[in-house]
TIRO-2110 file (N, C-alpha, C; in Angstrom, 1 decimal):
// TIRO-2110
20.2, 1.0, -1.5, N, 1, A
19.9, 2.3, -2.2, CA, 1, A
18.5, 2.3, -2.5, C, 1, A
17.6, 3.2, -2.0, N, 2, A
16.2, 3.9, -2.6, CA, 2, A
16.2, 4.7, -3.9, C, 2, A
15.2, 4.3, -5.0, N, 3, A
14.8, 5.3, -6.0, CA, 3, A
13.5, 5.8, -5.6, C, 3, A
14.0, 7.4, -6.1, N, 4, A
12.6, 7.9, -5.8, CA, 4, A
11.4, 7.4, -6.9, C, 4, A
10.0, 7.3, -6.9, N, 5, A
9.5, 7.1, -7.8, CA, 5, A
8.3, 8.2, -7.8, C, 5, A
7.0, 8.3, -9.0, N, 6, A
5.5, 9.1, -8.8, CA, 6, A
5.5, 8.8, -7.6, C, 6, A
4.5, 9.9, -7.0, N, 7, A
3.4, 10.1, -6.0, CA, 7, A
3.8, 9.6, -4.6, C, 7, A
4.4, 9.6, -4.4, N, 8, A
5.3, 9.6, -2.4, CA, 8, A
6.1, 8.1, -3.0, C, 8, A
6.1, 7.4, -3.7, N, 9, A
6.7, 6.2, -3.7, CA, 9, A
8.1, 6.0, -3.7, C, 9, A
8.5, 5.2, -3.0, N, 10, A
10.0, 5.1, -2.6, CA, 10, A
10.3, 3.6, -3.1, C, 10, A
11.3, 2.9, -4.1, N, 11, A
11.2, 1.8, -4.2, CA, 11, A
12.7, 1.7, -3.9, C, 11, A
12.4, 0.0, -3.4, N, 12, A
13.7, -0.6, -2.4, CA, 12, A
13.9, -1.7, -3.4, C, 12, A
14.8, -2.6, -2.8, N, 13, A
14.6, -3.7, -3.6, CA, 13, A
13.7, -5.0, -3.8, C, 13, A
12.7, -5.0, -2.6, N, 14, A
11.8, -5.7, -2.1, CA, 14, A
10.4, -4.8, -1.9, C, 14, A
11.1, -3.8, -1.4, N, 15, A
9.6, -3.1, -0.8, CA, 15, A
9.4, -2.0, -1.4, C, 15, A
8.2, -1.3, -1.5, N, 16, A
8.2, -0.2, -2.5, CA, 16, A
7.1, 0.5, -0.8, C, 16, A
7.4, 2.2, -0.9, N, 17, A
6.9, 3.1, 0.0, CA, 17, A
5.7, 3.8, -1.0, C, 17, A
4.5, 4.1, -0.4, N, 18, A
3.7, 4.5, -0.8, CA, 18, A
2.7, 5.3, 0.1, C, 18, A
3.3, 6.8, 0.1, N, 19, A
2.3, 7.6, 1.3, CA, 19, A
1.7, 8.7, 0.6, C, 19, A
0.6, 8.0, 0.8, N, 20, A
-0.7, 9.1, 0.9, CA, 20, A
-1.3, 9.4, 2.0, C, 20, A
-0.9, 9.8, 3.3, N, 21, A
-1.2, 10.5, 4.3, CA, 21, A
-2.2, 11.8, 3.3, C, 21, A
-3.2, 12.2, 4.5, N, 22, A
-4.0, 13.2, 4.3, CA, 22, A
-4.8, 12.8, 2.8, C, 22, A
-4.8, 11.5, 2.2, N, 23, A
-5.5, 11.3, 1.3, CA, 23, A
-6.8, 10.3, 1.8, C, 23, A
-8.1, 11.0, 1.2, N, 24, A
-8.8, 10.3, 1.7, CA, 24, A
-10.0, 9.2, 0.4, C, 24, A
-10.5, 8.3, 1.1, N, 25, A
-11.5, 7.1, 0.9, CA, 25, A
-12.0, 7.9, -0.3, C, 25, A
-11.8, 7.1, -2.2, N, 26, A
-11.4, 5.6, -1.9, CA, 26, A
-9.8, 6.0, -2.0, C, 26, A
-9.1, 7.3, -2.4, N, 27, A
-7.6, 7.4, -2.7, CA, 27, A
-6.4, 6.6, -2.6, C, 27, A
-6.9, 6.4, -1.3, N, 28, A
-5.5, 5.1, -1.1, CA, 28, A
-5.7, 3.8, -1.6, C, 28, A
-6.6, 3.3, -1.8, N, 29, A
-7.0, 2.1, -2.5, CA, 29, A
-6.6, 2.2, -3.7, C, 29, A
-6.9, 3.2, -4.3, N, 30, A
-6.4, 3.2, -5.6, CA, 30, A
-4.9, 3.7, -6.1, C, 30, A
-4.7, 4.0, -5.7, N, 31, A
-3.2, 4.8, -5.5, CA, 31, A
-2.3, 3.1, -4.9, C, 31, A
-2.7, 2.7, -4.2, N, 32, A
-2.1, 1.7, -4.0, CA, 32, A
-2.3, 0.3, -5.4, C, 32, A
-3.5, 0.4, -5.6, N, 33, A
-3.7, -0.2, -7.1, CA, 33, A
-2.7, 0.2, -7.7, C, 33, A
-2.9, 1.1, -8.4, N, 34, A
-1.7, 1.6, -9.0, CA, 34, A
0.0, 0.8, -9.2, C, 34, A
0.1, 1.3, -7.7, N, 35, A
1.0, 1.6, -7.1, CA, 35, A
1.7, 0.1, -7.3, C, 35, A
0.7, -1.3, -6.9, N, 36, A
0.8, -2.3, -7.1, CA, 36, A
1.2, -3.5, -8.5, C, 36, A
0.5, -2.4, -9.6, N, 37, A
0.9, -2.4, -10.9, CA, 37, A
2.4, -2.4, -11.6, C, 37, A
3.3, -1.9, -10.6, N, 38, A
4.8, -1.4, -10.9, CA, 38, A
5.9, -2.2, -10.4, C, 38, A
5.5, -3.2, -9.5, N, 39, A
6.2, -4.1, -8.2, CA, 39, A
6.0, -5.5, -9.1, C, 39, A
7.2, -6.0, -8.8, N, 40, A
7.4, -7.7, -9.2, CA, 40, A
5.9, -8.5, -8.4, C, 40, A
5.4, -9.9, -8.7, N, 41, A
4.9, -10.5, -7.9, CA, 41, A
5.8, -10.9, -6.6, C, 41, A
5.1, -10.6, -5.5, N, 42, A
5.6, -11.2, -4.6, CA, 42, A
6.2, -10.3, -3.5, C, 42, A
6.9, -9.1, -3.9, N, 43, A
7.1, -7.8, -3.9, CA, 43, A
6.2, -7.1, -2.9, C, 43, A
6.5, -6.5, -1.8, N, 44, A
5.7, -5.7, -0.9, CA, 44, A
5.4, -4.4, -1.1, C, 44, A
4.5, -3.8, -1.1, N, 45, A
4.7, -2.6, -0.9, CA, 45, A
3.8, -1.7, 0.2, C, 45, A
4.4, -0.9, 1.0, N, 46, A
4.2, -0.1, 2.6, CA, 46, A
3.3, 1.0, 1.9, C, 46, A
2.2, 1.3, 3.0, N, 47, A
1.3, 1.9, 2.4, CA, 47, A
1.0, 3.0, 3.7, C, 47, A
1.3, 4.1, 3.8, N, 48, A
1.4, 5.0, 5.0, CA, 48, A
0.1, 6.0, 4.7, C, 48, A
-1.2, 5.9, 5.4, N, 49, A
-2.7, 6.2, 5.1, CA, 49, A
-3.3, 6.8, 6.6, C, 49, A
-3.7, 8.3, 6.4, N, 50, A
-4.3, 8.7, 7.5, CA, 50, A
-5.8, 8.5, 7.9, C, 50, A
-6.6, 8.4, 6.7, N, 51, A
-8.4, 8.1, 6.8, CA, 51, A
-8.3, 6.5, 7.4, C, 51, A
-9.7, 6.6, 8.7, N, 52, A
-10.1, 5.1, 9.2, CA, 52, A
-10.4, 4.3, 8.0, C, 52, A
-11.0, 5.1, 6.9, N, 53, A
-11.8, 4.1, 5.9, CA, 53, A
-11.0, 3.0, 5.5, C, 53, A
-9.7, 3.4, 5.5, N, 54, A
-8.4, 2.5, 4.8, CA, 54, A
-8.4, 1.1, 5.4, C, 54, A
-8.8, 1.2, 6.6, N, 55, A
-8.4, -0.4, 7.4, CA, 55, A
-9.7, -1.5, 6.6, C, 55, A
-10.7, -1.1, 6.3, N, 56, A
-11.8, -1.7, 6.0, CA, 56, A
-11.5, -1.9, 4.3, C, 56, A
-11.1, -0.6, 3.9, N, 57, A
-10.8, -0.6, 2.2, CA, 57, A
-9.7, -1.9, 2.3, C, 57, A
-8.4, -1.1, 2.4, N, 58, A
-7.5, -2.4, 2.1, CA, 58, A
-7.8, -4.1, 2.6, C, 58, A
-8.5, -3.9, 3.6, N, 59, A
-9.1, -5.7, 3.8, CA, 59, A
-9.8, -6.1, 2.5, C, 59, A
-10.8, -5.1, 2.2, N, 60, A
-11.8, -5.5, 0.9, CA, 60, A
-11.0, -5.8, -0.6, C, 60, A
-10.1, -5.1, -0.4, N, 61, A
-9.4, -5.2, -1.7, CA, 61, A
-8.3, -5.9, -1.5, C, 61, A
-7.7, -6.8, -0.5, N, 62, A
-6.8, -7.5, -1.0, CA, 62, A
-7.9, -8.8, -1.0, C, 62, A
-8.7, -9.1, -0.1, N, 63, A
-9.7, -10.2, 0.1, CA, 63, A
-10.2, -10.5, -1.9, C, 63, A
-10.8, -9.3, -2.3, N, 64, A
-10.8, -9.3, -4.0, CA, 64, A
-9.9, -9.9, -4.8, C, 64, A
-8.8, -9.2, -4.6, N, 65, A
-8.0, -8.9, -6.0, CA, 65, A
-6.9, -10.4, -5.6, C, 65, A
-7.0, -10.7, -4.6, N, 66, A
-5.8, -12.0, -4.3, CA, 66, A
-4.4, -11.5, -3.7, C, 66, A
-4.5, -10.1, -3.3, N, 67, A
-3.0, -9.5, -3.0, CA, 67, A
-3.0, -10.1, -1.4, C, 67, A
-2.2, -9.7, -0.5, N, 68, A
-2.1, -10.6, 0.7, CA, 68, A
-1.7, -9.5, 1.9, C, 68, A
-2.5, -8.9, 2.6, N, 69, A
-2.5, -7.9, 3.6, CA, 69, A
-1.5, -8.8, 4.8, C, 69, A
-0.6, -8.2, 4.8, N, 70, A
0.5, -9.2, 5.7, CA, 70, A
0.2, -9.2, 6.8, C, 70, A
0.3, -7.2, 6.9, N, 71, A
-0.1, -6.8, 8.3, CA, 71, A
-0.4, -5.3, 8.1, C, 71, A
-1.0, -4.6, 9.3, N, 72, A
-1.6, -3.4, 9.3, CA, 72, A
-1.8, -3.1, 10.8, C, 72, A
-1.2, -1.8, 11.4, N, 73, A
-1.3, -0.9, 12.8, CA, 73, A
-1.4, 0.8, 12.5, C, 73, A
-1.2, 1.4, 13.3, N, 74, A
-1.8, 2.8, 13.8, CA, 74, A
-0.9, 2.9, 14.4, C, 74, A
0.3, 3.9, 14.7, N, 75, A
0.8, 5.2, 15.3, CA, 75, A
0.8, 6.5, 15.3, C, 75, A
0.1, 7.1, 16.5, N, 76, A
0.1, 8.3, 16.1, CA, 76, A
-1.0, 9.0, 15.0, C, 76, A
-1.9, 8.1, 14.7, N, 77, A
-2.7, 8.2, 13.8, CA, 77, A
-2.6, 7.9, 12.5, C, 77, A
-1.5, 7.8, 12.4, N, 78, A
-0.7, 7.0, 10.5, CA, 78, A
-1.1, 5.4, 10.8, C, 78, A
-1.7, 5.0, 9.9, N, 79, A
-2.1, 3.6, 9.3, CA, 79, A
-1.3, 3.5, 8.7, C, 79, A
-0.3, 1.8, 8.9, N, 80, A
0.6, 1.2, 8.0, CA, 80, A
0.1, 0.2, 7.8, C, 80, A
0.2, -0.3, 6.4, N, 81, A
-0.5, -1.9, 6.3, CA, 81, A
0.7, -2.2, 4.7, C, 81, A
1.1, -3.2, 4.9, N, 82, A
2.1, -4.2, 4.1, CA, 82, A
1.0, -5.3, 3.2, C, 82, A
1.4, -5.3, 2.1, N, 83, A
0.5, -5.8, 1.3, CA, 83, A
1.7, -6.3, 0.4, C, 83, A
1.4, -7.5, 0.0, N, 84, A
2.4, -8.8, -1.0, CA, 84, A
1.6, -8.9, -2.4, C, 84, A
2.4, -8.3, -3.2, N, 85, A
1.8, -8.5, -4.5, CA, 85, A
1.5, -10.0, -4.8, C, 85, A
0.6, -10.4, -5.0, N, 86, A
-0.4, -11.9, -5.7, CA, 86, A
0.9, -12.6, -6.7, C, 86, A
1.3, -13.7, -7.0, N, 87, A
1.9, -14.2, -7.6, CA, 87, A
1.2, -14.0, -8.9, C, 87, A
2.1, -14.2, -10.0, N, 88, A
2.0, -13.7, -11.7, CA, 88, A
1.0, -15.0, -11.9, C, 88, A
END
């Protein structure tokens, strides 16, 4: 079962959905900040982002903050990148 949450977020039991398509640099970084604030450690959360800036942003900021960029591709022009909240 999915709850809806703020601002496109969909949370699962593990993974929380987080789309800001059509939002642009630094939006998604921060929105995912955010977004990251609400998730257990350890806890994933899917980040669905149409600006290029995002692939360079999200490196920089998980490289910073200690969060753990799992993975990240392009379809269609939609940027997904999975990101592991940092242990407590």
């Amino acid at each position: 079962m999915l709850k809806h949450g703020v601002a496109g977020q969909t949370t699962g039991m593990s993974e929380t959905l987080l789309d800001v398509k059509g939002m642009n640099c630094p939006l998604p970084v921060l929105r995912a900040n955010r977004a990251l604030r609400t998730v257990e450690p350890g806890e994933k959360l899917r980040v669905l982002a149409t600006d290029r800036a995002a692939v360079a942003d999200f490196h920089a900021f998980c490289r910073e903050t200690g969060h753990q960029l799992l993975t990240w591709s392009e379809d269609s022009g939609v940027l997904q990148f999975v990101i592991r909240k940092k242990p407590a």
